[in-house]
C-alpha positions in Angstrom: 82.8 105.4 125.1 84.3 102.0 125.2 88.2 102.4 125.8 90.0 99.1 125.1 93.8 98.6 124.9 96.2 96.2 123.0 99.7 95.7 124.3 102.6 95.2 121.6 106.5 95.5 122.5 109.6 94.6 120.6 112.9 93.1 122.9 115.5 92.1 120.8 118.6 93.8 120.5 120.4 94.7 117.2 124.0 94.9 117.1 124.7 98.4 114.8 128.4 99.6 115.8 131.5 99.7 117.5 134.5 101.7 118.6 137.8 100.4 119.0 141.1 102.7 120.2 144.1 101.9 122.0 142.6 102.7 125.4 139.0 101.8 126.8 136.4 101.1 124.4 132.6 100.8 123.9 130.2 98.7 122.3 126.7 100.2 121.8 123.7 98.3 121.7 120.2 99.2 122.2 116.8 97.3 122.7 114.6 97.6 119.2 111.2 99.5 119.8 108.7 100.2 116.9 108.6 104.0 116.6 109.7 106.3 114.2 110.8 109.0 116.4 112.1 107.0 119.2 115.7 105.7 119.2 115.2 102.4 117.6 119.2 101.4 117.6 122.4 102.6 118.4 122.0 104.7 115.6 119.3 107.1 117.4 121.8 107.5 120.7 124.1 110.7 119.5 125.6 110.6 122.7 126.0 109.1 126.5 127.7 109.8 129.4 129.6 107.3 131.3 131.0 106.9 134.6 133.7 104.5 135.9 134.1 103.1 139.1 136.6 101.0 140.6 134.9 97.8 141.4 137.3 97.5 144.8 136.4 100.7 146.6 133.8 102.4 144.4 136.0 104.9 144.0 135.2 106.9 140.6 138.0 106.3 138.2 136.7 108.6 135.3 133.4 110.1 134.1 133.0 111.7 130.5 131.3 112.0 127.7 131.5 109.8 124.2 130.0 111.4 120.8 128.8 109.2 118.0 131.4 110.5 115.1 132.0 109.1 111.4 135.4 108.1 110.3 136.3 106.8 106.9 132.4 106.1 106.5 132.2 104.2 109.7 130.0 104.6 112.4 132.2 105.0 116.0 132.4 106.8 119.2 134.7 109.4 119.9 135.5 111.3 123.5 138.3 114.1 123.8 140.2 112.2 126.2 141.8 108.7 125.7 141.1 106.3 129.4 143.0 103.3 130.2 143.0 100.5 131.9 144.3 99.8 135.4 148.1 98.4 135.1 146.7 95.2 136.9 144.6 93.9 134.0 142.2 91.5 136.5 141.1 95.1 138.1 137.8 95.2 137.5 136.0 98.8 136.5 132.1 98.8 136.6 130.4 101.4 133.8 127.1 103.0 134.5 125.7 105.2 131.3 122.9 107.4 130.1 122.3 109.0 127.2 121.6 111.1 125.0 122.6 113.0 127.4 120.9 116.1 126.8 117.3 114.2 127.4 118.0 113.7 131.0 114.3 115.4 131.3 114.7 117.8 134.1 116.9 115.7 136.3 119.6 115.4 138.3 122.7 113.5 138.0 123.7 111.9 141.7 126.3 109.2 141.3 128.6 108.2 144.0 130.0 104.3 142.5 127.2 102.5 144.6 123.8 104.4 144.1 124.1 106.2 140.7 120.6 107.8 140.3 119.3 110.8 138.1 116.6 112.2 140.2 113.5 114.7 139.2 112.7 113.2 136.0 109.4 114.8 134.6 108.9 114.1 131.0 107.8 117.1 129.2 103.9 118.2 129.1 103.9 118.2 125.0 104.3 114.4 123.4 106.1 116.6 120.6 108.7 117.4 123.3 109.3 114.4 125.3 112.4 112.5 124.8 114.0 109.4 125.4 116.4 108.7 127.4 118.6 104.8 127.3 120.4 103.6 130.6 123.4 100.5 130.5 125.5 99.1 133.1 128.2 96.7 133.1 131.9 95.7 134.6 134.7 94.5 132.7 138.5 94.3 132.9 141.6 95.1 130.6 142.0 91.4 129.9 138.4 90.6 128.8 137.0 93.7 127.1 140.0 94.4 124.9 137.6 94.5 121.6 135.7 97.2 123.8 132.9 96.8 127.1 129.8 96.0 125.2 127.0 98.9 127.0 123.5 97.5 126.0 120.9 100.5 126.6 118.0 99.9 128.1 114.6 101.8 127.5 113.4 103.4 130.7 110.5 105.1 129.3 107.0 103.1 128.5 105.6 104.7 124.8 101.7 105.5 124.8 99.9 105.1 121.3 95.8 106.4 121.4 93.7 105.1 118.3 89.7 106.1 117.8 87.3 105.0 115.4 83.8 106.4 114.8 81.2 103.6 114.5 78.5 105.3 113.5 77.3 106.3 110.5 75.1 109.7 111.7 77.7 110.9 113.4 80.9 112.9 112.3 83.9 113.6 114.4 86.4 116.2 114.1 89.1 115.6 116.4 92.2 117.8 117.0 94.2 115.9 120.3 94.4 114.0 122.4 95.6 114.0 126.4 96.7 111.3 129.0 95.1 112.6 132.7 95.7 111.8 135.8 99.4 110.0 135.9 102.6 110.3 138.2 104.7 112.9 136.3 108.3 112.9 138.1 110.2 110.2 139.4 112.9 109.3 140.7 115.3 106.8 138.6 118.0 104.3 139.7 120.5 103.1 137.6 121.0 99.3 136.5 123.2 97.9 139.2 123.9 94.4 137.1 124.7 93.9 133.3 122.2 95.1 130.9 124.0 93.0 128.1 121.2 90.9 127.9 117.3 90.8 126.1 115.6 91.3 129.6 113.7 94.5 129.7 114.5 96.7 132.9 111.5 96.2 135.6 110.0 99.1 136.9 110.0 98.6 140.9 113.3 97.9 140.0 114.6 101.3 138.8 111.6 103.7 139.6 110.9 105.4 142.8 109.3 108.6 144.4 106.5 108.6 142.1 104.4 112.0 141.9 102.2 113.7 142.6 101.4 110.9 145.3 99.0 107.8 144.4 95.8 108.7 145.7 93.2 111.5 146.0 92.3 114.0 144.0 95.1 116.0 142.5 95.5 119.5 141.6 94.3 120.5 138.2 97.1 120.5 135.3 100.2 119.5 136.8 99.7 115.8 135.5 98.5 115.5 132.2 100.1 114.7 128.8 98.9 116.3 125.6 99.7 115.6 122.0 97.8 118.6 119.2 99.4 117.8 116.3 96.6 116.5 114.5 95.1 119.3 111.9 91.7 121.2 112.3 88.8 119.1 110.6 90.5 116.0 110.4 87.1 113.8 110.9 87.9 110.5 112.6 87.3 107.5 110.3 85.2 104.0 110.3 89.0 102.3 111.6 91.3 103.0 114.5 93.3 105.0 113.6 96.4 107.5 115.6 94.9 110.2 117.1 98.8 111.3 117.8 99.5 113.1 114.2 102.5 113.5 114.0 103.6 113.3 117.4 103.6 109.7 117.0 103.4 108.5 120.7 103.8 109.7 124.1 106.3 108.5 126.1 106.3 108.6 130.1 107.3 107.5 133.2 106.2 103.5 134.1 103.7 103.0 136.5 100.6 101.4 137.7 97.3 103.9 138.4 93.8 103.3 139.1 91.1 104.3 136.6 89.1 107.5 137.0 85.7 106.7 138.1 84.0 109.3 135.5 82.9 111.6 138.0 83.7 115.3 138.5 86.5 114.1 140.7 89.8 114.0 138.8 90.8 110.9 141.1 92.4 108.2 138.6 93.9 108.0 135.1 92.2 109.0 132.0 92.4 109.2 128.3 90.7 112.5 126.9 89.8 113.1 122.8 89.4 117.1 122.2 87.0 116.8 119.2 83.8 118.6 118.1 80.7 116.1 117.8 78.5 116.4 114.9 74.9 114.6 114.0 73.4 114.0 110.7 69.5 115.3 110.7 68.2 113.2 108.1 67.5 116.4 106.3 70.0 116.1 103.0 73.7 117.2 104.7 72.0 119.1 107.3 74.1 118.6 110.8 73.2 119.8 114.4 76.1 120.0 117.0 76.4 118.0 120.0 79.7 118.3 121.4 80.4 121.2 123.1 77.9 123.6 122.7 79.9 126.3 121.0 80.7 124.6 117.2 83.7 127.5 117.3 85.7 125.6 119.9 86.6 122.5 121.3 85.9 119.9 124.2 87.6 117.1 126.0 85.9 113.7 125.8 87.3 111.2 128.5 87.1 107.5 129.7 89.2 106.3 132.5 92.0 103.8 132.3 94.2 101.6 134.6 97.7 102.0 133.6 100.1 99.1 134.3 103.0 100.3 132.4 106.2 98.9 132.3 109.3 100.2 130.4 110.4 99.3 127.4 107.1 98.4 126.1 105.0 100.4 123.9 100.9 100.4 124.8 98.3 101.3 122.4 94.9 101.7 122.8 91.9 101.3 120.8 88.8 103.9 121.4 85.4 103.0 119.9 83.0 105.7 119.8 79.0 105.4 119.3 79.5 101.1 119.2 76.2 100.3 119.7 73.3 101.1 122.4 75.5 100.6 125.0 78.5 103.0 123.4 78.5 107.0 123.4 81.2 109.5 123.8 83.0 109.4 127.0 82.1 112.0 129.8 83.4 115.6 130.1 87.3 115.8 131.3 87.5 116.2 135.2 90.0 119.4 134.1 88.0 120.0 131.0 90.4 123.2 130.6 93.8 122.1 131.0 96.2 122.0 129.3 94.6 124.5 127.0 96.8 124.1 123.8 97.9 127.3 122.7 100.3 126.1 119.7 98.8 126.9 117.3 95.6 128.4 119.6 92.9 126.3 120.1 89.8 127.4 122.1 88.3 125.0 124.8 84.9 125.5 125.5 84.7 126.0 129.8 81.0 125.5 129.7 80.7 121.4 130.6 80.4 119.7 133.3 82.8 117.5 134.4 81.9 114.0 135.2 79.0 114.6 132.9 78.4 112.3 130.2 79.5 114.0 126.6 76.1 112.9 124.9 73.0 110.9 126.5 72.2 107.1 125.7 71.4 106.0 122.5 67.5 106.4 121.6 65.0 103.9 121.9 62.0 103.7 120.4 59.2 101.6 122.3 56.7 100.5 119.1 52.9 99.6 120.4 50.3 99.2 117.3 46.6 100.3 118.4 44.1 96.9 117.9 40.9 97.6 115.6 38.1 98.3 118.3 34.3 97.9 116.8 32.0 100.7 116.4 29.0 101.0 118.6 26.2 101.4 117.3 27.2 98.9 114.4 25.1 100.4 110.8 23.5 97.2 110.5 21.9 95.3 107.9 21.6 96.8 104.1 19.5 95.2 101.9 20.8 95.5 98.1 18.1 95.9 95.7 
């Protein structure tokens, strides 16, 4: 199965509201991503929490939490207590944030005014659960951000789209997920130490660290794979790519660079893995034999390695072609052909392949050799017509 990917990201910022009371203010902002359940613009991010810090000493000034609200039909921010400015105007304060704050995915808030971090991020196993979470930083003073300290938040997350076709025309595919294999799964995260108001995305050595499970090896079965089931039963993939994500839309997860599994029975690198049921035309009117797994009552993973190089803030979608000519197929049998075993709704997995082996066998080739005419011996002779 040929796996190839397309990269596509969106960076500019969009400008979509503003608070202004008598103490300190925000301004949110938020990088512009092409999702529908992502947060797209200020107008996704219901929340954030931000900590204050005295730019002097690092000593925390305040740390609390602002709610998007709507007065009078405008969009602002409210927080149950009112902050102000030190009485020396030319103090500056320096702002760290994250929000929503609710999707702070399993971690752990550490902030001390020089190293804020939220440690033990682990996005969650189901694409339909994982969230996003935004990250700004930057400093301002009672004389300059009057009209309110602009927070610009940054995606920290990189978004994972899967699309399949089926290229052949014998061949029918029902598919009901798809799973990411193989990846780092929690991570440590450091907070922007210099203005985010800007259109540069974060970089990812930047602000990730402690990547795991550890690069390298094998790893444990089913502590490191995504998977997305929200794609019906029978849904038979079509002649163009299309999502294999349903209505999950994308997966999103933590940056990072992997090598590709070597599509062998060791689960040793990243992988992309189709849970489908493989179907082939007989000739015979609509007669079909199954190919894929061997039990047409359940399910099995299909797999080609990848090499991620994810970054955040960018969204990565790739194209799988299956059966694309005598060099194409089907992938080869998940390393953890079992796990994770959807159960939501219940969906069998066949345990009986092999990992590492390939899903279906190379495409058929006919060698065509023609017999020459030989003479008789003994020729019939001569006839003589009368």
């Amino acid at each position: 199965m040929a796996g190839a990917f397309l990269l596509s990201s969106c960076s500019y910022d969009e400008t979509v509201e503003s608070y202004k009371g008598n103490g300190i203010s925000f301004r949110t902002f938020t990088d512009n991503v092409t999702r529908s359940t992502a947060i797209n613009d200020a107008s996704g991010l219901t929340d954030f929490k931000v900590a204050a810090y005295k730019d002097a000493d690092k000593s925390l000034y305040f740390k609390d939490t602002w709610t998007k609200a709507t007065d009078a039909g405008t969009n602002s921010w409210n927080c149950s207590n009112i902050y102000y400015w030190p009485g020396d105007n030319s103090a500056q304060l320096n702002f760290s944030a994250y929000g929503p704050v609710a999707n702070i995915n399993g971690g752990t808030e550490t902030f001390d005014g020089t190293s804020n971090k939220i440690t033990g991020i682990s996005p969650a196993v189901n694409a339909k659960d994982q969230t996003e979470l935004l990250v700004a930083y930057n400093t301002g003073t009672g004389a300059s951000s009057q009209a309110g300290v602009n927070m610009q938040f940054k995606h920290i997350f990189s978004q994972i789209v899967v699309q399949a076709k089926n290229a052949s025309n014998v061949h029918r595919i029902e598919v009901k997920g798809v799973k990411l294999g193989h990846l780092h799964s929690t991570a440590d995260l450091t907070m922007p130490s210099a203005s985010t108001d800007n259109n540069d995305l974060l970089q990812r050595n930047t602000i990730w660290g402690n990547l795991s499970p550890a690069t390298g090896g094998n790893w444990d079965a089913g502590k490191n794979s995504y998977v997305s089931k929200a794609i019906a039963d029978n849904t038979n993939m079509s002649a163009d790519y299309t999502s294999l994500m349903g209505t999950d839309n994308s997966f999103i997860v933590i940056p990072q660079n992997m090598t590709a599994w070597t599509q062998t029975a060791d689960n040793d690198g990243a992988y992309i893995s189709v849970l489908c049921r493989i179907w082939q035309k007989t000739g015979n009117g609509a007669d079909e034999i199954l190919l894929y797994p061997s039990d047409g009552t359940k399910w099995g993973w299909a797999a080609v390695g990848i090499a991620p190089d994810w970054n955040p803030g960018y969204k990565y979608t790739y194209n799988l072609s299956f059966f694309d000519g005598e060099n194409g197929g089907a992938g080869t049998v998940d390393p953890d052909p079992t796990d994770p075993d959807p159960t939501d709704p219940t969906v069998p997995i066949d345990p009986t392949p092999n990992p590492g082996d390939p899903v279906v066998g190379g495409a058929i080739k006919i060698n065509v050799t023609v017999d020459t005419w030989e003479d008789a011996t003994p020729q019939p002779g001569d006839i003589v017509m009368k």
